[in-house]
C-alpha positions in Angstrom: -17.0 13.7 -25.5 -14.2 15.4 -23.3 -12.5 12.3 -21.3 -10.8 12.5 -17.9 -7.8 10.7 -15.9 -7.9 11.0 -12.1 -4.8 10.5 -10.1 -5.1 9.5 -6.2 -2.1 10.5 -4.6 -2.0 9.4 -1.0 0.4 10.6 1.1 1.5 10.6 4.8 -0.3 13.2 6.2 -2.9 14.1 3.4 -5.1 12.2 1.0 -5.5 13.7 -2.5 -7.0 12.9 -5.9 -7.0 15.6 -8.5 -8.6 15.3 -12.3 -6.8 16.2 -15.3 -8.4 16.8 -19.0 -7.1 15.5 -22.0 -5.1 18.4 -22.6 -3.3 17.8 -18.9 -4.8 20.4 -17.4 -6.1 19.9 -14.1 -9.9 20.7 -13.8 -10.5 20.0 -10.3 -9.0 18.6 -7.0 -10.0 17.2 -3.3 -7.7 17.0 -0.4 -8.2 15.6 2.9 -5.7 15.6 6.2 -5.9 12.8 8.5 -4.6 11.6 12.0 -0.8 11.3 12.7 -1.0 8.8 15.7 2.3 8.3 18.6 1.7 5.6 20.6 5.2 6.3 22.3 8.6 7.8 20.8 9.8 6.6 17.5 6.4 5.2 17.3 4.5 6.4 13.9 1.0 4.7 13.1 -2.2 5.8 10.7 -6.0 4.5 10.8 -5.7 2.8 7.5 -9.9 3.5 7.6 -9.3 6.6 7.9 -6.8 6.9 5.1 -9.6 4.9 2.8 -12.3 7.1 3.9 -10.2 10.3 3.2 -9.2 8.9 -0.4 -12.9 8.0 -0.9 -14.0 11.0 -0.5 -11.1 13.1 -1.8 -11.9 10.9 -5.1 -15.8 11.7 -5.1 -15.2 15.3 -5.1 -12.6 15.1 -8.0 -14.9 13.5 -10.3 -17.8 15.1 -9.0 -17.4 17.6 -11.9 -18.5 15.1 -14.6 -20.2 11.7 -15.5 -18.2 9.3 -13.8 -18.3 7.5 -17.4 -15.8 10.6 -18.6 -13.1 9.4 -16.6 -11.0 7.4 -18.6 -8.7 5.7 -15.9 -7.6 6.2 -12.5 -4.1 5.8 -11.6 -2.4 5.4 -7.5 0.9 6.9 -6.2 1.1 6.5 -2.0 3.6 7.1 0.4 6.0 4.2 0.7 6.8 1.8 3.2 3.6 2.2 5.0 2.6 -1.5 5.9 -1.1 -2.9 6.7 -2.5 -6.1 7.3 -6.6 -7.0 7.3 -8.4 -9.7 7.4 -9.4 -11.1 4.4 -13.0 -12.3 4.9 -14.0 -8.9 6.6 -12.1 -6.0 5.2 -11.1 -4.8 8.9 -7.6 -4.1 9.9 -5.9 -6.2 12.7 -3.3 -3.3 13.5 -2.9 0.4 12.6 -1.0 0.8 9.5 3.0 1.3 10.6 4.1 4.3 8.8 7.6 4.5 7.0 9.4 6.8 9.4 8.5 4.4 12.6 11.5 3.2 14.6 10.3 0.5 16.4 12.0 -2.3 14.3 15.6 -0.8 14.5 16.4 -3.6 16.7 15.8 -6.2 14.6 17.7 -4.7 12.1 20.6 -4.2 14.5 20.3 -8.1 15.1 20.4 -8.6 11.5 23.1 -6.6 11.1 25.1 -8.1 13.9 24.6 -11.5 12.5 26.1 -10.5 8.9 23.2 -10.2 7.0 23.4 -7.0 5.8 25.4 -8.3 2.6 22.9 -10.7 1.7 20.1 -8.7 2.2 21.6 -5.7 0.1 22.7 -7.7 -2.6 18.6 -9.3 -3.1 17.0 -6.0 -2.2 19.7 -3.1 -3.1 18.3 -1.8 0.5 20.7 -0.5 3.7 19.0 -3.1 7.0 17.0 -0.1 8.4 13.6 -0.3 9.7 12.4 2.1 7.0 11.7 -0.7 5.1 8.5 -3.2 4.8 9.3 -6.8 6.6 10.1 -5.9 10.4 6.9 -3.9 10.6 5.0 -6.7 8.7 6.9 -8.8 10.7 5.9 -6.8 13.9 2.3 -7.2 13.2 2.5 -10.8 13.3 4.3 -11.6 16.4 2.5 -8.6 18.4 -0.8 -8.8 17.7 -3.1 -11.8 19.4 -3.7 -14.2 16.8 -2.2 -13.0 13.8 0.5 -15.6 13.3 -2.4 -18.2 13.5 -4.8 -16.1 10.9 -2.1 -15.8 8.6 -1.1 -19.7 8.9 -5.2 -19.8 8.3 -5.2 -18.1 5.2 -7.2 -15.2 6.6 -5.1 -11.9 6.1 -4.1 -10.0 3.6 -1.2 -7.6 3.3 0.0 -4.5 1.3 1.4 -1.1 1.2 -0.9 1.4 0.9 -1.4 1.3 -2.9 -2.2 -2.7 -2.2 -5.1 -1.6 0.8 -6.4 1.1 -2.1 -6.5 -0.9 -5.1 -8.8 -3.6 -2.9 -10.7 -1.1 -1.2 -11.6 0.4 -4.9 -12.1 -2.8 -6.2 -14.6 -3.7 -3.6 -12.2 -6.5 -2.4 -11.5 -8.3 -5.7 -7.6 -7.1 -6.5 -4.8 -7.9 -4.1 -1.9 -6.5 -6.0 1.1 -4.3 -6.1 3.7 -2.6 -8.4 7.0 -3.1 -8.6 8.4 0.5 -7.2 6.3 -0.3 -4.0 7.5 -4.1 -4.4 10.8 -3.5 -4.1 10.9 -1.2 -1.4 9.6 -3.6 1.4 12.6 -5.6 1.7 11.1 -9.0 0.6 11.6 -8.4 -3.2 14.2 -10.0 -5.6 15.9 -7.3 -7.7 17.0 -10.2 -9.8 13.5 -12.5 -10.1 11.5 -9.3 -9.9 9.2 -11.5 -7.5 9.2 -12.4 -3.7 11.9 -13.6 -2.3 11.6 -17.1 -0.5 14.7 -16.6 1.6 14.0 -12.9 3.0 10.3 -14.4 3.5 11.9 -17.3 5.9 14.2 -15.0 7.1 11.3 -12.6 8.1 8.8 -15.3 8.8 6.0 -14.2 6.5 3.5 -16.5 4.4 3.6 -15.4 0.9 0.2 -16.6 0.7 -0.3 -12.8 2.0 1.5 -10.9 0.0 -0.3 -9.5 -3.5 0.5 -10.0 -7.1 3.1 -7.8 -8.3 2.5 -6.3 -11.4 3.7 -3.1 -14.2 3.3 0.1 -13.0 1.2 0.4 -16.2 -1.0 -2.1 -15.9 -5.1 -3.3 -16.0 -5.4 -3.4 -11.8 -9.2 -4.0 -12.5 -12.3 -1.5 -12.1 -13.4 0.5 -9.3 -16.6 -1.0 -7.7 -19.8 0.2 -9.9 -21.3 2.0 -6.1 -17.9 3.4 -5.5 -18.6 7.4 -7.9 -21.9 5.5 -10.0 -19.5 3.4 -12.6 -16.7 1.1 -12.8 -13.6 2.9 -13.5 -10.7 1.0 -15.0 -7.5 2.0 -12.4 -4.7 1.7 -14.9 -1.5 2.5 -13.4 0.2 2.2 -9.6 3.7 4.0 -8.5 5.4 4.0 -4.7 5.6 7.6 -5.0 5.7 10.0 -1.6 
C-alpha cells in the first residue's frame, strides 16, 4: 500500500501543507492566505485562529487525495519568532499572535542594551538584543493585556511559537511542546543547557510553567486528533523554518 508524509509549512502570510509520496514526489498541495493586521506603525499582529483554521484546512485538502491511514507522518516548519499565548482551559487566545517583524519591543531592548546586558544575553542565546526575538513580545502580552500576569501566576496560559499553538491545536490540546531551532530563537533558551534559561526567564519575568517541552526536531510530538482528517496521524518532526 503506497504511504504518504505531509509537511505543514506555515508561514507569515500563507498557510500551506503539501503531500509527498514515497518516492518524494509531491502528489498534491493546499494553500491558504490570511490577514496581515497594523494596529499602528511598526505594529505587526496575526489571528492565531485564523492561522489554525487556514492550516486545518490547507491540511484537509492535502490528504484529501487518500485514506488518511496512508499518511505515514506529518511533520511542521513555521515562521519564527511569531509569539502566542491562550488560555489553557479554553483554547482561546488572550492577544493576537505578535509577528517576528513587529517593532514594538525595540525599547526594551534599548533598556537592556543601555544597562549592559547585551553581553550576557548573547553569550546564553548567541542572539543580537533586538525585538525580533521571542521574550519582549511574550513579555508584552503579559504586562498589556488585563489579567494575564494573574492567569499566568494561576497556571492558566499556555505559550508557544507557532509550531507550539499547531502541534496543540492538532493534538486536540494534549502536546505543549517545541523544537529546539524554534527554542532557541525566542531569547529565553540556553545554548549551553539546551533548556530554558532561569535567568533570561527572571530577567523577562515569565513563568516557565508556560513555556512547552523542548524536544528533537525528529521526534514522536504525539498524533493528530482522530476527528481532525478521520485518523490519528503520528506528527514526527518540527523545524523554525520561514
Amino acid at each position: 500500500m503506497e504511504t504518504y508524509v505531509v509537511a505543514l509549512d506555515q508561514g507569515t502570510t500563507t498557510s500551506r501543507a503539501i503531500s509527498f509520496n514515497q518516492a518524494g514526489e509531491i502528489v498534491s498541495r493546499a494553500q491558504y492566505p490570511f490577514r496581515q493586521i497594523y494596529p499602528q506603525p511598526g505594529w505587526v499582529e496575526h489571528d492565531p485562529m485564523e492561522i489554525w483554521a487556514t492550516q486545518k484546512r490547507a491540511l484537509a485538502e492535502a490528504v484529501g487525495h487518500t485514506d488518511s491511514k496512508q499518511i505515514a507522518a506529518i511533520g511542521v516548519t513555521n515562521q519564527r519568532e511569531t509569539t502566542i499565548l491562550w488560555d489553557r482551559t479554553t483554547g482561546e487566545p488572550i492577544y493576537n499572535a505578535i509577528v517576528w517583524q513587529c517593532r514594538r519591543t525595540a525599547d526594551r531592548m534599548k533598556r537592556l542594551q543601555e544597562d549592559g546586558l547585551g553581553p550576557m544575553i548573547a553569550e546564553k542565546t548567541g542572539l543580537p538584543l533586538d525585538a525580533y526575538f521571542s521574550a519582549s513580545k511574550l513579555q508584552w502580552i503579559l504586562d498589556h493585556v488585563p489579567d494575564a500576569r494573574q492567569m499566568a501566576k494561576d497556571g492558566r496560559l499556555l505559550c508557544g511559537t507557532v509550531d507550539t499553538w499547531l502541534l496543540w491545536n492538532l493534538t486536540g490540546g494534549k502536546t505543549h511542546a517545541t523544537d529546539h531551532t524554534n527554542a532557541s530563537r525566542t531569547m529565553l533558551y540556553n545554548l549551553h543547557t539546551h533548556a530554558w534559561d532561569p535567568d533570561l526567564l527572571d530577567l523577562f519575568g515569565i513563568p516557565q510553567e508556560m513555556l512547552p517541552q523542548i524536544l528533537p526536531s525528529s521526534a514522536a510530538y504525539g498524533v493528530t486528533d482522530g476527528d481532525l482528517v478521520g485518523s490519528e496521524i503520528p506528527i514526527g518532526g518540527v523545524a523554525g523554518d520561514q
